[in-house]
N, C-alpha and C positions, 0 to 999 in steps of 0.2 A: 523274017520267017517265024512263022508261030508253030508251037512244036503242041500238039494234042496229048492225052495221058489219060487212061483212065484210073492209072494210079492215084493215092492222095495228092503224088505231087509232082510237077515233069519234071524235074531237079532231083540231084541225089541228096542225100542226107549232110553228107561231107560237103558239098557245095553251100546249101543253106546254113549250115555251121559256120561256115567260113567266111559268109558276109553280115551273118549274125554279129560274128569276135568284130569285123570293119565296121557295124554298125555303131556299136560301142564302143569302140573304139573313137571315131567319130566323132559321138555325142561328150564323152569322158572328155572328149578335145576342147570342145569349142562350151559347153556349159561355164566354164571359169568366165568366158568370154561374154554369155549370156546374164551372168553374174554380175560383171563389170558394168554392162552396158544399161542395163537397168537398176542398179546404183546410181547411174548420173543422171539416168530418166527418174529415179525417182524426186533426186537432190532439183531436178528443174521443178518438177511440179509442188516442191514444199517451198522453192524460193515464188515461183507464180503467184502461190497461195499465199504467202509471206505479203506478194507485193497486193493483191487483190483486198487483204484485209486491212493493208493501209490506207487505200484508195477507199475503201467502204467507210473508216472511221473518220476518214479526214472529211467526207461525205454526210457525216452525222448516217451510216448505212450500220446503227448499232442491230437493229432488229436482224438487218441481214446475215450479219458477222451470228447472230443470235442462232440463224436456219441454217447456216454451213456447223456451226457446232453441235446442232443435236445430232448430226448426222457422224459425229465423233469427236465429244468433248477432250482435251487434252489431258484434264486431272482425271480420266478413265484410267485405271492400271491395267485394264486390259482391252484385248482387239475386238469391237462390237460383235459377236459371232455373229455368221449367217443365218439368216429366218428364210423359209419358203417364200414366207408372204415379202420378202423385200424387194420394193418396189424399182425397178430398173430406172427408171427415172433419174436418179441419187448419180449414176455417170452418165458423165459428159463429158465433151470434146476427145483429148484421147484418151481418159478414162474410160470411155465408154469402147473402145477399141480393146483395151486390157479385159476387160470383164468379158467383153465375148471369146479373145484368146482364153481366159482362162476357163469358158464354159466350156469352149470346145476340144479343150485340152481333158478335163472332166470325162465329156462325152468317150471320149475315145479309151481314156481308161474305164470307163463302164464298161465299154462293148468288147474289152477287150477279157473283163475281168468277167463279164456273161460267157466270151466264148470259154474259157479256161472252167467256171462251173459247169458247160455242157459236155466237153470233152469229158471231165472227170465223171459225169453222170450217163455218161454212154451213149449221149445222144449224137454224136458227128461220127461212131465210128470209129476204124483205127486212125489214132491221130500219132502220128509220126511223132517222137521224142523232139526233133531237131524245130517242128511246128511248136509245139508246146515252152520251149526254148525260148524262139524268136517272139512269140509272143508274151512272154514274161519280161521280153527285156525292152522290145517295145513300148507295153507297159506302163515301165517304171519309168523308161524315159518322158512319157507322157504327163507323169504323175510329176514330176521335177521338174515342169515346164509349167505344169495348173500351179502348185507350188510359188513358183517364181514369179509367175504372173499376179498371185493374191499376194504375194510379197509386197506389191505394188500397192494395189488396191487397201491393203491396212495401214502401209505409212502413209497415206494418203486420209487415213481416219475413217473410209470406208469399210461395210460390209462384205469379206473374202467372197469369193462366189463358192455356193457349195450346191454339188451338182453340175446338173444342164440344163439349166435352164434356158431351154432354145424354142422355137418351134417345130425345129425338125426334130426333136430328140424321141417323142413317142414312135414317130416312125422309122427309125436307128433302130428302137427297143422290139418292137415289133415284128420287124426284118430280123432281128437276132433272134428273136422265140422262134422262127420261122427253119432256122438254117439245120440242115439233118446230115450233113456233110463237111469235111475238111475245106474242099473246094469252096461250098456257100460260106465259110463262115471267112473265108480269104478273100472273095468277092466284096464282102462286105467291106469290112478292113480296109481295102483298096479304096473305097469309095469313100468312106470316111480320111482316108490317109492323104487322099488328090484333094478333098476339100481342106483339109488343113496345113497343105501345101500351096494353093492358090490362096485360102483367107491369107497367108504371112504374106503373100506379092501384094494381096489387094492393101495389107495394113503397112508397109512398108512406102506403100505408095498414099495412103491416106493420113498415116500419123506425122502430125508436125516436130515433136521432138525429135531431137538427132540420136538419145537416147533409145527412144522407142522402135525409129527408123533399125537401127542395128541391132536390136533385139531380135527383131521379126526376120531382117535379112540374114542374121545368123541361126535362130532356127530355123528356118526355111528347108536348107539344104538336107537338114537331120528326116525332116517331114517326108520331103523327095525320094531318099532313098529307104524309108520304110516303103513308100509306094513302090519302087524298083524293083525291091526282094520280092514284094508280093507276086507283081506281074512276070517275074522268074519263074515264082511257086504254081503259078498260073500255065507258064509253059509258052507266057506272053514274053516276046523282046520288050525292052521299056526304050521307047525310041527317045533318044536326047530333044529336047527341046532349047531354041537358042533362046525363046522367051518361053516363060512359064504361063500360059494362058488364066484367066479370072471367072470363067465364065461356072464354076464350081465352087466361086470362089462365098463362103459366110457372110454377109455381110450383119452390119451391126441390127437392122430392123427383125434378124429373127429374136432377139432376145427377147424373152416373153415379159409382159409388162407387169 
């Protein structure tokens, strides 16, 4: 049953407080785990690369070993920073999986950090404390998952991803200048929340490390129920699902080139 509201929110205050604290609670849980797991995704892909540049020198493949190192030589003291112009090309196999979780993880702390500048700037209206809340905690958690993911992507001697660099991200940006409402700027969220709950099933199912595999399967859940809360605040039931459908799901060809 769908409950309608023309209030900001068909949930009380105290209800969305209350799956905010399980939210985080949640996330506080299972992060150490997200931690773990990509520790030993990162340890496979430096032993890969260990064994690839054995294979390459044993190969007389010096010029090559020469194009994997400009792309982050080792006597660098520090992490290549991110450029606009860095050409996505540079990940591959499942690095190229990490770099869109971490863009998309980006994206969302953007739109989330848009809605909270529009709230403060009067443009959605009365925004409920316990909105403003959940959205701060959302967030952060977002922001510790982009994090995590570039975690990756620099031991690895690559470029962190900075930003969103996606195709869809102008039209995220867009839709957020757009929203004059509580409701709009939750709709939104939602829709960004279900694509980054489907991209973890699709990369869970695409990534060949066992590392990578249980990064994705373990955020997943955290992603699912930011979607939950929303379609609560929505006044929407969030019907269980026994498979999490793909068809919202990021795939890697939006990353822009």
């Amino acid at each position: 049953m769908i409950r309608r509201s023309k209030e900001p929110m068909a949930i009380t205050e105290a209800e969305l407080s209350s799956m905010t604290r399980e939210l985080d609670d949640m996330h506080q849980a299972t992060f150490p785990d997200v931690r773990r797991t990509l520790g030993e995704f990162t340890d496979n892909l430096s032993r890969a690369a260990a064994s690839r540049r054995g294979v390459l020198l044993g190969v007389g493949g010096v010029a090559a070993l020469g194009a994997l190192a400009a792309c982050g030589s080792d006597d660098k003291k520090d992490t290549p920073k991110p450029q606009a112009s860095t050409t996505m090309s540079v990940y591959v196999g499942d690095l190229r999986v990490v770099a869109l979780a971490a863009a998309l993880e980006n994206l969302a702390v953007t739109a989330y950090d848009g809605a909270l500048k529009r709230a403060s700037d009067g443009k959605l209206g009365t925004v409920p404390p316990a909105i403003a809340t959940f959205i701060t905690t959302a967030r952060a958690q977002h922001a510790d998952h982009a994090a995590a993911w570039n975690g990756v992507l620099t031991k690895a001697k690559l470029p962190a991803i900075d930003g969103a660099p996606l195709t869809i991200t102008q039209g995220a940006v867009d839709a957020l200048g757009a929203t004059d409402s509580v409701a709009s700027v939750v709709k939104l969220a939602l829709g960004l929340e279900e694509s980054a709950a489907q991209t973890y099933t699709f990369a869970a199912a695409n990534v060949t490390d066992p590392g990578g595999i249980m990064t994705a399967a373990t955020i997943q859940p955290v992603e699912q129920m930011h979607a939950a809360i929303l379609h609560f605040v929505l006044g929407e039931y969030p019907v269980p699902l026994s498979f999490v459908p793909v068809d919202k799901a990021v795939k890697p060809d939006v990353l822009t080139r």
